[in-house]
C-alpha positions in Angstrom: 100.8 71.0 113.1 99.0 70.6 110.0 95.5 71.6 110.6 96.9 74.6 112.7 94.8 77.8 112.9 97.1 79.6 110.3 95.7 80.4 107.2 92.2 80.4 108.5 89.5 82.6 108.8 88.2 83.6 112.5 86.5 86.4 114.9 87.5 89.0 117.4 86.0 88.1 121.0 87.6 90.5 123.1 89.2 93.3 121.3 92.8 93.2 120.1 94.6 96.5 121.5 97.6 96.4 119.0 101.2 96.0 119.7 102.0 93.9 122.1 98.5 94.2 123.6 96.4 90.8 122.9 92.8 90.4 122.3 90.9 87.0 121.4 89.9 85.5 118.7 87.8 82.1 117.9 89.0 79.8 115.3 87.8 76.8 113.8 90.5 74.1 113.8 89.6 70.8 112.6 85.8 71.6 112.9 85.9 72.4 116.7 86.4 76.3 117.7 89.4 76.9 119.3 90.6 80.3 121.6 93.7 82.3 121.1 95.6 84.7 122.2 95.6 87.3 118.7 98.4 89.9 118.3 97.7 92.4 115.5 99.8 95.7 115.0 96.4 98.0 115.0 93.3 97.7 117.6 90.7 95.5 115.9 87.0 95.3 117.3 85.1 92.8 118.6 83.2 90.9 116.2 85.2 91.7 113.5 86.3 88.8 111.0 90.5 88.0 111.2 92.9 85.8 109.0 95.1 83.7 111.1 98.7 84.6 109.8 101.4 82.9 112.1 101.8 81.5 115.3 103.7 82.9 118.3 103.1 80.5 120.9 100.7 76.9 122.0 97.8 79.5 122.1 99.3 82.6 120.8 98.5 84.2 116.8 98.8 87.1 114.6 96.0 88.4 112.5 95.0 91.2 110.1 91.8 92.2 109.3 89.9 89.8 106.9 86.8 91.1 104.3 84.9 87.5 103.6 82.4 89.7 101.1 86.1 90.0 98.8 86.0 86.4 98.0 82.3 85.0 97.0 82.3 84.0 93.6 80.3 85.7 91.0 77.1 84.1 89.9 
């Protein structure tokens, strides 16, 4: 799959419990936003911005926490 969701940026729609606990996240994949299943190993909010880092299943990801203010260039 090589415009997959991993290695893209995306955002918490229903809250990610941690564990084995799944929330949702939104993803853009090919310019149209997908749904998956997110996995992370701490609770993460609802709103908050995620990095897509593997796959687990057809609709199924893990993500960590992602700070888009950490990479704007400097003018």
């Amino acid at each position: 799959m090589p415009d997959g969701p991993v290695g893209k940026v995306g955002r918490v729609l229903i809250r990610i419990r941690g564990g084995d606990a799944p929330g949702e996240v939104v993803v853009s994949v090919a310019g149209t936003p997908e749904a998956y299943l997110a996995y992370a190993e701490e609770g993460i909010a609802v709103g908050t911005d995620v990095l897509v880092i593997a796959t687990r299943a057809a609709r199924g990801v893990d993500v960590v926490p992602w700070d888009r203010t950490l990479f704007i260039p400097e003018r």
